[in-house]
N, CA and C atoms as an extended XYZ file, in Angstrom:
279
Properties=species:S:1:pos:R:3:atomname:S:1:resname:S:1:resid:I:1 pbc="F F F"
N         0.848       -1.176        0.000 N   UNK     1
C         0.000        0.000        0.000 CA  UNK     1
C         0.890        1.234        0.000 C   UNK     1
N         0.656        1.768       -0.547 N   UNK     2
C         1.841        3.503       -0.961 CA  UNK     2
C         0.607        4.649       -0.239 C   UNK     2
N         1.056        5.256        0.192 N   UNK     3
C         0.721        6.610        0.555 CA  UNK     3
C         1.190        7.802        0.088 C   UNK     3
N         0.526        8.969       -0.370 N   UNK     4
C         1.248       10.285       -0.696 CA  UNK     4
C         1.158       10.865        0.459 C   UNK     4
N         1.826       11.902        0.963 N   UNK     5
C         1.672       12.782        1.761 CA  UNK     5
C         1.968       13.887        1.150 C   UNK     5
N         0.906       14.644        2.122 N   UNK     6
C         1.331       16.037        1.993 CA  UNK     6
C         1.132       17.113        3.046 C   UNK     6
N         1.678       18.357        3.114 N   UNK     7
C         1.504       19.327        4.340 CA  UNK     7
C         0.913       20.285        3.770 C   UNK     7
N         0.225       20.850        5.013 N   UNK     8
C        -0.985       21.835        4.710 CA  UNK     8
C        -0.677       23.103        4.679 C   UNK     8
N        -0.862       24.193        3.376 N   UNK     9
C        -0.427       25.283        2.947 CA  UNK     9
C        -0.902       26.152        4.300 C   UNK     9
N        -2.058       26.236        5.367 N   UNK    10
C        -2.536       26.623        6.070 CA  UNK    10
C        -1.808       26.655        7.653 C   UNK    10
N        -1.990       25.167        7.846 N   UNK    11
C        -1.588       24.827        9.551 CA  UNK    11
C        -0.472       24.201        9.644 C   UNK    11
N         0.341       24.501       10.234 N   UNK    12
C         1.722       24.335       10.827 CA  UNK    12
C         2.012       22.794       11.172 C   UNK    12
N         2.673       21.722       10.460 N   UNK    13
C         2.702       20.659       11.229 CA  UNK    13
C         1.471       19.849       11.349 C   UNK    13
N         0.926       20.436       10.179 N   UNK    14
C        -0.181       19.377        9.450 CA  UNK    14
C         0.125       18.728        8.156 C   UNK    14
N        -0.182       17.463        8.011 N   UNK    15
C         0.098       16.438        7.023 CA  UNK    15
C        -1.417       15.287        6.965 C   UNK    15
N        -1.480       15.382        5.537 N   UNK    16
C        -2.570       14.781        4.976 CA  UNK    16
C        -2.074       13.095        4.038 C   UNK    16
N        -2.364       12.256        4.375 N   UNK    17
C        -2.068       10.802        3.890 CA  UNK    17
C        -3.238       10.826        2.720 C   UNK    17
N        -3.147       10.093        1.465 N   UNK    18
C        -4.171        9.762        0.696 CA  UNK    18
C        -3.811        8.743        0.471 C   UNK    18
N        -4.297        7.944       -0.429 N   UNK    19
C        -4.014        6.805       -1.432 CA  UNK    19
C        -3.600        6.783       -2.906 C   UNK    19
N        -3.914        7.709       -3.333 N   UNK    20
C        -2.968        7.878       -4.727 CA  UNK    20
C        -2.977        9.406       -4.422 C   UNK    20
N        -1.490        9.691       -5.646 N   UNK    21
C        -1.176       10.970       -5.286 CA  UNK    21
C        -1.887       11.647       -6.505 C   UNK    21
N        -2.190       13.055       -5.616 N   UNK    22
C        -2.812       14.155       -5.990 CA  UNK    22
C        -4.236       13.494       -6.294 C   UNK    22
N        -5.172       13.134       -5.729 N   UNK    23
C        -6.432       11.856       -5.703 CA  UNK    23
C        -7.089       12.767       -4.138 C   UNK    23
N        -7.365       13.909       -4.551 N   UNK    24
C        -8.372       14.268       -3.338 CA  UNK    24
C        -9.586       13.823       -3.436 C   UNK    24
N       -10.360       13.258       -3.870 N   UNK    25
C       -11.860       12.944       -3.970 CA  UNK    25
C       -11.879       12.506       -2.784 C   UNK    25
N       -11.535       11.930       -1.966 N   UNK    26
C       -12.236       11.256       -0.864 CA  UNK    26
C       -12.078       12.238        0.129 C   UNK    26
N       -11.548       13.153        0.451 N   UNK    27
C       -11.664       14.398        1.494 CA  UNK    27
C       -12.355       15.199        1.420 C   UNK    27
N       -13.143       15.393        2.122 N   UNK    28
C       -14.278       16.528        2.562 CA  UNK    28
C       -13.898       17.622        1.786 C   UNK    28
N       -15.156       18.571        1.387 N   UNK    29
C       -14.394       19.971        1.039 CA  UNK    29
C       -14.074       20.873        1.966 C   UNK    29
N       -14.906       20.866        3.434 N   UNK    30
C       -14.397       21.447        4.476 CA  UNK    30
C       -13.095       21.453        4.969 C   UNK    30
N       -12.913       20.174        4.987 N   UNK    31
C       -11.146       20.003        5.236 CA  UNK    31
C       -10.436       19.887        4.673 C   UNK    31
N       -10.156       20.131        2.957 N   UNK    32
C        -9.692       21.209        2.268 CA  UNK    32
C        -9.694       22.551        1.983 C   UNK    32
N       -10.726       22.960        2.442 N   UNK    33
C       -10.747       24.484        2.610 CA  UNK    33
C       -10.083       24.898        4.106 C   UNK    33
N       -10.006       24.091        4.711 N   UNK    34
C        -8.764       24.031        5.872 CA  UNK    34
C        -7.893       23.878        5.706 C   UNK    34
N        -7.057       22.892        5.274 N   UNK    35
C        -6.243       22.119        5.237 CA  UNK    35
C        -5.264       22.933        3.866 C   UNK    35
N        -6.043       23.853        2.967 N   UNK    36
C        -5.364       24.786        2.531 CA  UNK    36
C        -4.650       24.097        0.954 C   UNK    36
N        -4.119       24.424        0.171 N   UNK    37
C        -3.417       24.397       -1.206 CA  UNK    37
C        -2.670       23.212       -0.215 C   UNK    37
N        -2.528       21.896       -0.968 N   UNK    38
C        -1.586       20.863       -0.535 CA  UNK    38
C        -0.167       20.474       -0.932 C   UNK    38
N         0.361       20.618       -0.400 N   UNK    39
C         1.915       20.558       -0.739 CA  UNK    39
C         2.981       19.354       -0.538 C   UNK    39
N         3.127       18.987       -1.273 N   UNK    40
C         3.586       17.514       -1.823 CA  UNK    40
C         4.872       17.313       -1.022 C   UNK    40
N         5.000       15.876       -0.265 N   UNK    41
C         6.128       16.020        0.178 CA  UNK    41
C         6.970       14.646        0.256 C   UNK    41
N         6.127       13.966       -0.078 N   UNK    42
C         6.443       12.101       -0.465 CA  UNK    42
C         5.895       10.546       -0.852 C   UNK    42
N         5.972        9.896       -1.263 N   UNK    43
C         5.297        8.611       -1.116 CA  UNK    43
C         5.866        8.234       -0.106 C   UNK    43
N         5.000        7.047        0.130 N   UNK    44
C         5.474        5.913        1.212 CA  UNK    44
C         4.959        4.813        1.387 C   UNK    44
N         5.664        3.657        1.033 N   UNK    45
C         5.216        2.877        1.091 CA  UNK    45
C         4.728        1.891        2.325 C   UNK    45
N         3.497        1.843        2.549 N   UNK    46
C         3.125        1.961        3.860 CA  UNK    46
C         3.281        0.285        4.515 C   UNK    46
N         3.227       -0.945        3.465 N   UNK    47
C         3.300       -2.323        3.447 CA  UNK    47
C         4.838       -2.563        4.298 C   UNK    47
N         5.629       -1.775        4.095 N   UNK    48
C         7.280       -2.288        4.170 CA  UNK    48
C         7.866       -1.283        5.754 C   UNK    48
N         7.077       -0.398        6.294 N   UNK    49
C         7.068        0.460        7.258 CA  UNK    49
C         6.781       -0.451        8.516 C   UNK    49
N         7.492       -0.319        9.670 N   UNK    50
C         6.756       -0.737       11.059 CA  UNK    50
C         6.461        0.455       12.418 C   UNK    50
N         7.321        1.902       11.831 N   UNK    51
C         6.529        2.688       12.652 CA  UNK    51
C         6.478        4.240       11.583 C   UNK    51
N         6.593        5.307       11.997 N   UNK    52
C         6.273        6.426       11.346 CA  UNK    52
C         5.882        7.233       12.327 C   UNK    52
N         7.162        8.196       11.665 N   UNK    53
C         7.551       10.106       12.223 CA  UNK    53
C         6.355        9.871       13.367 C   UNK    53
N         5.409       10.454       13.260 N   UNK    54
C         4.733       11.271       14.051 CA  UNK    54
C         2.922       10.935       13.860 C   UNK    54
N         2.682        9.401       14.211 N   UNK    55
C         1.901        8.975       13.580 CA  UNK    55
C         1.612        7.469       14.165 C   UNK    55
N         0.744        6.945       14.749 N   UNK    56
C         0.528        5.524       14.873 CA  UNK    56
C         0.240        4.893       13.681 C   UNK    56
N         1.106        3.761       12.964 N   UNK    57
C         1.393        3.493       11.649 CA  UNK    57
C         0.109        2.393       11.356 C   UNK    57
N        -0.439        1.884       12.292 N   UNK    58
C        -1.684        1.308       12.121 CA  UNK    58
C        -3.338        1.734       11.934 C   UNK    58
N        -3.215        3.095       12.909 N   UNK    59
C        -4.059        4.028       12.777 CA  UNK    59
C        -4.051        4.882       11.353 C   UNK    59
N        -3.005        4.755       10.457 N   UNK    60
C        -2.878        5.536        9.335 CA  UNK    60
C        -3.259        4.503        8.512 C   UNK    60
N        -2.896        3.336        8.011 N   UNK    61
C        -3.426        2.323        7.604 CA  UNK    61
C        -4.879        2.062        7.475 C   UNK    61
N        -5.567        2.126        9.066 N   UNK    62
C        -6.716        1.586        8.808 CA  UNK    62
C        -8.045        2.604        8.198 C   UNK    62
N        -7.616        4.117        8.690 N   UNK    63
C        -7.963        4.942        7.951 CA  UNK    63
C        -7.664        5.506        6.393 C   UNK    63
N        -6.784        4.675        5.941 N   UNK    64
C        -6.585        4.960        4.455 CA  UNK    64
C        -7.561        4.078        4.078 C   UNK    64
N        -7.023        2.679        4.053 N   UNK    65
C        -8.330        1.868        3.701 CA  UNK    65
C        -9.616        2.113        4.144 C   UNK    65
N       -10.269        2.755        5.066 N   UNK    66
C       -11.876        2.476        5.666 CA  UNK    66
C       -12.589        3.778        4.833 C   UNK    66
N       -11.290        5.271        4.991 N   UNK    67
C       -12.161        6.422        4.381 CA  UNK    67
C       -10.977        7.108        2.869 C   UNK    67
N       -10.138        6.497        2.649 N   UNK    68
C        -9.148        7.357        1.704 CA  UNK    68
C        -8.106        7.981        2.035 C   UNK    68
N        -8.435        8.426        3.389 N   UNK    69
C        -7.131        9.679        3.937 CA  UNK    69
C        -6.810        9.352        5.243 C   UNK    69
N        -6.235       10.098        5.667 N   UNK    70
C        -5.707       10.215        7.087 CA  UNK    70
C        -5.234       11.431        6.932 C   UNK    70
N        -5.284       12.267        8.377 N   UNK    71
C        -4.909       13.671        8.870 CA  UNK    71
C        -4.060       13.466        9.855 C   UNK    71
N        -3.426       14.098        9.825 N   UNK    72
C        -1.843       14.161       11.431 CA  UNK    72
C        -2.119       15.640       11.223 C   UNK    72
N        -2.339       16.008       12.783 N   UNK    73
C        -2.624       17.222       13.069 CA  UNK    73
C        -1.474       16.787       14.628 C   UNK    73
N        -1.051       18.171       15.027 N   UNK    74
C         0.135       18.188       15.667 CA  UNK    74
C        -0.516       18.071       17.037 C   UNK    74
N         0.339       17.203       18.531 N   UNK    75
C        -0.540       17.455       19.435 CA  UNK    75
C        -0.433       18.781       19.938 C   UNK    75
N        -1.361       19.204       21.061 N   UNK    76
C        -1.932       20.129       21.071 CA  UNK    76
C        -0.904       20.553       22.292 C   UNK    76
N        -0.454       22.316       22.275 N   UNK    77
C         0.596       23.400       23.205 CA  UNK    77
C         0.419       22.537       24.536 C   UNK    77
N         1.620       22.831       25.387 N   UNK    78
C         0.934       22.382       26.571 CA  UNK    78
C         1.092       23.740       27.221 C   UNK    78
N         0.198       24.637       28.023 N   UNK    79
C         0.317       25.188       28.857 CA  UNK    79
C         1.172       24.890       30.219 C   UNK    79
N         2.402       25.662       30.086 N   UNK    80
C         2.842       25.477       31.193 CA  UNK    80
C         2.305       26.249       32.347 C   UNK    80
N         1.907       27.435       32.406 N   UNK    81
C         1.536       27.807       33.289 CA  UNK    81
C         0.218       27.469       33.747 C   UNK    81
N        -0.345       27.099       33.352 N   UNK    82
C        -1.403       26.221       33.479 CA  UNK    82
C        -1.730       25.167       34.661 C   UNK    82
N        -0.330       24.410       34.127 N   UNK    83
C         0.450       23.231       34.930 CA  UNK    83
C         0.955       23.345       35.879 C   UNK    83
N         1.708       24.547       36.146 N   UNK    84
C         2.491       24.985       37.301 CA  UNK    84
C         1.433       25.780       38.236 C   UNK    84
N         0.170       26.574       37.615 N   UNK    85
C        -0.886       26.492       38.485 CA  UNK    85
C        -1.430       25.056       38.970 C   UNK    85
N        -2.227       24.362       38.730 N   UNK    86
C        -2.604       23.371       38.964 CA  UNK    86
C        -1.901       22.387       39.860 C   UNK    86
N        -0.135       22.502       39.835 N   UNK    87
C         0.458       21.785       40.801 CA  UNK    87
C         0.082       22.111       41.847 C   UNK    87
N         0.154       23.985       42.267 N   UNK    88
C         0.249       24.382       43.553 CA  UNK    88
C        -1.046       24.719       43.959 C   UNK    88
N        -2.296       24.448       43.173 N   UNK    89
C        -3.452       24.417       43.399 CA  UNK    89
C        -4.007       25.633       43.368 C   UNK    89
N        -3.432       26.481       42.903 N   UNK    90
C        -4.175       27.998       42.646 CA  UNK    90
C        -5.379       28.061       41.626 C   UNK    90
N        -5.887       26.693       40.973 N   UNK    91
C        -7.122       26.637       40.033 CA  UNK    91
C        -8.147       26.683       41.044 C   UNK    91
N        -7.983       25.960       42.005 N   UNK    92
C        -8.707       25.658       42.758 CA  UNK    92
C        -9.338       26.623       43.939 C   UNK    92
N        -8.923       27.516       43.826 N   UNK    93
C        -9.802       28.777       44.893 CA  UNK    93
C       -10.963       29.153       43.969 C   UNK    93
């Protein structure tokens, strides 16, 4: 199974998986109108792989096959101060 990827002209550290390259039909138009002008950045052959960058390599798999694509969206900031509240319990008054 080959995968194209690509990153999103829009969001930072977003990457879109399809099944054939340049083959958007199966993605929403919403999340191309997000996801922004797509910008080409490799195949991959996904059969000969046992993990991947930034990505559970099974979870990308089973969503290529079930809907066409897969999205890797970056995890989400962590607030440190946030955290360093919450240690010393200042959320909590």
């Amino acid at each position: 199974m080959l995968a194209a990827v690509y990153k999103s002209s829009k969001k930072a550290d977003t990457y879109l998986y399809v099944e054939r390259r340049d083959d958007f039909s199966s993605i929403p138009e919403p999340l191309m109108a997000t996801f922004g002008k797509p910008q080409f950045v490799m195949l991959i052959n996904m059969r000969d792989r046992k993990v991947l960058g930034g990505a559970d390599i099974e979870k990308v798999r089973n969503q290529l096959a079930q809907q066409g694509f897969y999205l890797q969206i970056p995890p989400p900031n962590e607030n440190l101060l946030e955290q360093l509240r919450n240690q010393n319990g200042a959320n909590s008054l």
